[in-house]
N, C-alpha and C positions, 0 to 999 in steps of 0.2 A: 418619343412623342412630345415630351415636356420643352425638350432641348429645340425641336423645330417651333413649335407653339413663341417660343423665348424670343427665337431669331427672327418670326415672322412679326412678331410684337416691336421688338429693336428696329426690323424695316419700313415696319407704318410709322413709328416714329422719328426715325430718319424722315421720312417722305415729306412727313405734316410738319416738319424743323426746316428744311430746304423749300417748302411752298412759302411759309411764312419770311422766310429770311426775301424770297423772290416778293414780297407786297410791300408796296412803296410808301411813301410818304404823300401826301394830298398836292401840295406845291408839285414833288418829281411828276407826280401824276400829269397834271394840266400840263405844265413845261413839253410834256413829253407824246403829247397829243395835239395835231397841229390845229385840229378842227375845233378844238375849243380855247383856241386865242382870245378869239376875243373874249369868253367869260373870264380868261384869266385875267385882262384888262379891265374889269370893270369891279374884279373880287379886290385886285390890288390896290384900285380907289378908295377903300375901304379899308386900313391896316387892322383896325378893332375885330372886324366880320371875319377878315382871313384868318386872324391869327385862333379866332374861336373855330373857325371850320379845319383849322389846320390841328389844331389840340382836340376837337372833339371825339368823339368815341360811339358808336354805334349807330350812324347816320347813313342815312341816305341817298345821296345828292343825285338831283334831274339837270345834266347839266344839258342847257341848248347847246347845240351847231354853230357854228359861223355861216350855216344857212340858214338856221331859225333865224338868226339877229337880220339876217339879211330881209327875210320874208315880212320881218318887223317895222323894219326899216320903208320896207317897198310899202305896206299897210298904211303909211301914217305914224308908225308907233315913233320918230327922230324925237318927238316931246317928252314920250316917254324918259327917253334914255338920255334924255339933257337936264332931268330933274334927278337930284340928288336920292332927296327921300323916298321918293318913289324907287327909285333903284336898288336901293338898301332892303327896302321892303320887298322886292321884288325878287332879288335874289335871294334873301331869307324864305321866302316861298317857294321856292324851289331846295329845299334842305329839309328831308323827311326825319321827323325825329326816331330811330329805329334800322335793322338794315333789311330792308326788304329786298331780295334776289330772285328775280326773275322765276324762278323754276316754283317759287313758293305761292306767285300771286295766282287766281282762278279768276274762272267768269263770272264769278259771285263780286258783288263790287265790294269795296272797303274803302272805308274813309278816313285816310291817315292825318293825323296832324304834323304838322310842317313848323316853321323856327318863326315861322310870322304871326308876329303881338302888334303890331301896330293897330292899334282901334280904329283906326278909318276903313282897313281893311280883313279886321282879325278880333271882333267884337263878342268874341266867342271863347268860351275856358278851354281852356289847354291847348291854343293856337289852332291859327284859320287850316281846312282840311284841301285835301283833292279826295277828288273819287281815283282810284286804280282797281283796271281791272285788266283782264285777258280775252278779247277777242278773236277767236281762232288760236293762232301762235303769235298773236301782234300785243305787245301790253300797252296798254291803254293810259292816259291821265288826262282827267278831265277838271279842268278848272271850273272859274268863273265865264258867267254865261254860257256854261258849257262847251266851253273854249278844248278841240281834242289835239292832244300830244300823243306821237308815238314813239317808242322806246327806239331806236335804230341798233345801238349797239348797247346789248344790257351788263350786267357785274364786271364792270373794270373794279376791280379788289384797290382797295389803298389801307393804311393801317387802321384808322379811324372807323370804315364800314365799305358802303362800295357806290358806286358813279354807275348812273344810268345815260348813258348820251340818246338827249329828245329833239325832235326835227321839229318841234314849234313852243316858241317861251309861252309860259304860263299865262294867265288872264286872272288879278287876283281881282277876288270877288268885289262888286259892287256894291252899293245900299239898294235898301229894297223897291225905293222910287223909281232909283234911275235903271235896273235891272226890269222893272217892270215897264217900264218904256223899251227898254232896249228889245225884248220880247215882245212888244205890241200888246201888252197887257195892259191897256189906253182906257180903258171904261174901270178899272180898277184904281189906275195911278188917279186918273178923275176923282172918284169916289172919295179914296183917300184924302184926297186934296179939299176935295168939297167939307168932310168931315172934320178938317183939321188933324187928319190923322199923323200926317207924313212924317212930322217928326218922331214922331212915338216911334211907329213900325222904322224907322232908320236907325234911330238909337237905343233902343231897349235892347238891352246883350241875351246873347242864349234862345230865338225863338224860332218857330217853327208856323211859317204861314202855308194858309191853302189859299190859293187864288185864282178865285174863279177866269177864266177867258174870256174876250169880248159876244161871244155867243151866248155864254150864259147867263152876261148883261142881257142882251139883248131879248132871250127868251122870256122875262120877267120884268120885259119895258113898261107895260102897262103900271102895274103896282110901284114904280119906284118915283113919280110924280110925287104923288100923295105922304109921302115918307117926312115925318121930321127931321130933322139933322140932329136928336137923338136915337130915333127908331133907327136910321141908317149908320150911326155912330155901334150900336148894338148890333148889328147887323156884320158889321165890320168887323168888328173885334171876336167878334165869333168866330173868326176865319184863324184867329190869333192865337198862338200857344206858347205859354210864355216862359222861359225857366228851363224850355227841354229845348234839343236841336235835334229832329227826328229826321234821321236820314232814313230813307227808304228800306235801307236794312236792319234795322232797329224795330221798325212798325210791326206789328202781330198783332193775329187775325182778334176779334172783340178787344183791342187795347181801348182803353177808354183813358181820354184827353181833356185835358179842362184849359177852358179859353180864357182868353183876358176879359169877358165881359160875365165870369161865373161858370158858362155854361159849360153842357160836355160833348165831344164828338164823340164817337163810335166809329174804332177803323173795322173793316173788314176785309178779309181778301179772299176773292170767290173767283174759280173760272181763269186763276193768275193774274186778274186786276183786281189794284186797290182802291176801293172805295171809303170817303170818309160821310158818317150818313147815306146820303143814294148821290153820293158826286164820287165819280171816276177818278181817279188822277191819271190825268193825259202828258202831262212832260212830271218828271220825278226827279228830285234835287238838284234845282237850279243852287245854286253856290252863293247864298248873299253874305255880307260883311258882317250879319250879325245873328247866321244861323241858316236855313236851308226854306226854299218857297217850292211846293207842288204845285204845278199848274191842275185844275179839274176845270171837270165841263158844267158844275152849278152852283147856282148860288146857296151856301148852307143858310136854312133860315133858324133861329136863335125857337120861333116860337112853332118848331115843326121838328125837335132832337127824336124824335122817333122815326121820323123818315129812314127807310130801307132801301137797297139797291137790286135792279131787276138785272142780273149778270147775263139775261138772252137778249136784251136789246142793246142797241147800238148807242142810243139819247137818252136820258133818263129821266124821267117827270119832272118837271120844276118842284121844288119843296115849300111855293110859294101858291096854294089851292089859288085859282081863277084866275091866275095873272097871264096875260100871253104876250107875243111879242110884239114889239116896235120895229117900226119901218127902220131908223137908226140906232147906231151904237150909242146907248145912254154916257153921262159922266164925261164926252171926249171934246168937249167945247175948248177950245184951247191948249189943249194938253198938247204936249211936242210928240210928233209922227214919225215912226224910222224913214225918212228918206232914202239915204246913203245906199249904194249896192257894196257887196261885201268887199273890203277889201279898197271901196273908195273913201274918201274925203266924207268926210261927218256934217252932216248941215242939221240943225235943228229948224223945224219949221212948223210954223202952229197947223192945224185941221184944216182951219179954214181956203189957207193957202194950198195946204199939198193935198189936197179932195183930189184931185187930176192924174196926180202921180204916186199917192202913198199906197202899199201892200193894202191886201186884205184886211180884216180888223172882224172878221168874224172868225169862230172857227178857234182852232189848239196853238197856243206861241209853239215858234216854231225853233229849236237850238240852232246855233251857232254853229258854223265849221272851224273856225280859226283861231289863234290867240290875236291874230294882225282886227278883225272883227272885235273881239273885247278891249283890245286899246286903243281905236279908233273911239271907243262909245266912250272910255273914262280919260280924254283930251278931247275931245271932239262934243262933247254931251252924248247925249244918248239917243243918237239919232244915226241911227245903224238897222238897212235893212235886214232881217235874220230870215226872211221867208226863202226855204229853201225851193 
């Protein structure tokens, strides 16, 4: 018994010595796979990046198609891939730190960090994330502006970790302005704008905003006339949590959050939606540059932290006693309107002009299908329809 136990020991490690011997190098890899030409053309532009992704150790890498570049290409994205740094940055986002293998990921989402530091796009500690998850048997990666990839061909092994080949390049994330434009989250960007906010919420590292949608402007158009451009300044910053980056799997039921303006949310989660105070969150981790935005359906008010959420209805009371609605979206005077259909030419165009032809502006932002959509908004401005 001991003697077979011995030899059956000797043949697993025979087996896992000839697997390992069969796992390549990262360069044999690419070389050796015709469909991702082109990212071999674009890593070798780069001697510095290759030669760290050729020596690193326990990685991840999403590598696109010579379809995805193609689908990028078709999008608008040629500016992308004519700018250097963006490039750099772009491929670094695409390189999971860690090796994640297909068979380990669930439909539970998770939010890995990637090789991308660059602060324009990566304003956040321990490098900018994706969501990956498992939809049926299809793995998931979802960027900026909820830009979705799917895994086509998963664990190509190399010595370093292992290659996921994805049928659409990444969308790394944008700031919070122009992602909130790009979502039609137009009475917000307004607001912020009006408050002097924008730079704050763009450049502050590590935050976690809740942002209400154009409806929930609008439900409480009456009261926001009367507003100082302090009282609305507090208002705002209530929405702001600063120091954390709370991705939607992180949140737990009574956590309690302190804003940038002192105060405290209360999350809940009842009935499997999450509410922060009595606001729903209707889109959940939009991807921004400097931490993560939930879309909700109201406006949190600073001087109403006890408001509750009714999980049997559909709309939730305004948290603002007496206010009711306006005929218009508040805050959207000017503000730039996604025009663009998905997948077309980027126009920026104020309010005034695209009343005739711009989406909706009431009602939940609506994600993205594409990464050729997320790069179209960050060359093009952020004038990218997303209404699906």
């Amino acid at each position: 018994m001991r003697t077979s136990n011995l030899y059956s020991l000797l043949g697993l490690a025979s087996l896992a010595s000839a697997q390992s011997a069969n796992v390549t190098g990262l360069t044999a890899l690419l070389a050796a796979t015709p469909q991702l030409s082109n990212l071999t053309t674009f890593v070798t532009q780069f001697p510095a990046l290759a030669a760290q992704l050729s020596n690193a150790t326990n990685i991840t890498i999403l590598a696109p198609s010579n379809a995805a570049f193609a689908k990028l290409l078709a999008g608008g994205g040629a500016s992308a891939l004519a700018d250097t740094t963006l490039v750099q940055s772009l491929l670094s986002y695409h390189v999971l730190a860690g090796t994640y293998r297909a068979a380990a990921i669930t439909n539970s989402s998770a939010f890995v960090p990637t090789l991308l530091t660059n602060p324009r796009y990566a304003n956040v500690t321990g490098g900018q994330r994706v969501e990956v998850k498992k939809v049926g048997s299809t793995v998931e990666i979802i960027s900026g502006l909820k830009s979705v990839s799917n895994v086509t061909t998963a664990d190509q092994n190399f010595t370093g970790g292992v290659v996921h080949i994805i049928d659409t390049v990444l969308t790394p994330p944008l700031n919070v302005s122009s992602t909130a434009v790009a979502f039609n989250l137009t009475a917000a960007a307004g607001a912020l704008t009006s408050a002097r906010l924008v730079n704050t919420v763009d450049t502050a590292r590590d935050l976690t905003i809740f942002v209400p949608n154009n409806a929930a402007f609008q439900r409480i158009g009456s009261a926001l006339p009367n507003l100082t451009v302090e009282q609305i300044t507090s208002i705002l910053t209530y929405h702001v949590v600063n120091g954390t980056v709370g991705y939607s799997s992180t949140l737990r039921d009574n956590a309690k959050l302190t804003t940038l303006n002192g105060g405290q949310l209360t999350v809940r989660i009842q009935n499997g939606s999450v509410f922060v105070n009595s606001a729903k969150v209707v889109v959940a981790d939009v991807l921004v540059a400097n931490g993560v935005v939930h879309v909700i359906d109201n406006v949190l008010n600073p001087g109403n932290a006890t408001a509750t959420p009714n999980p049997s209805v559909s709309t939730q009371v305004p948290a603002f006693a007496g206010a009711s609605s306006a005929t218009n979206v508040p805050y959207t005077s000017g503000v730039p309107t996604p025009t663009a259909s998905v997948g077309g030419a980027a126009t920026t165009t104020s309010r005034a002009s695209a009343a005739s032809t711009a989406p909706a502006t009431t009602g939940a932002a609506a994600p993205a299908r594409s990464a050729a959509v997320g790069m179209g908004a960050l060359f093009g401005g952020a004038a990218i329809a997303l209404a699906l």
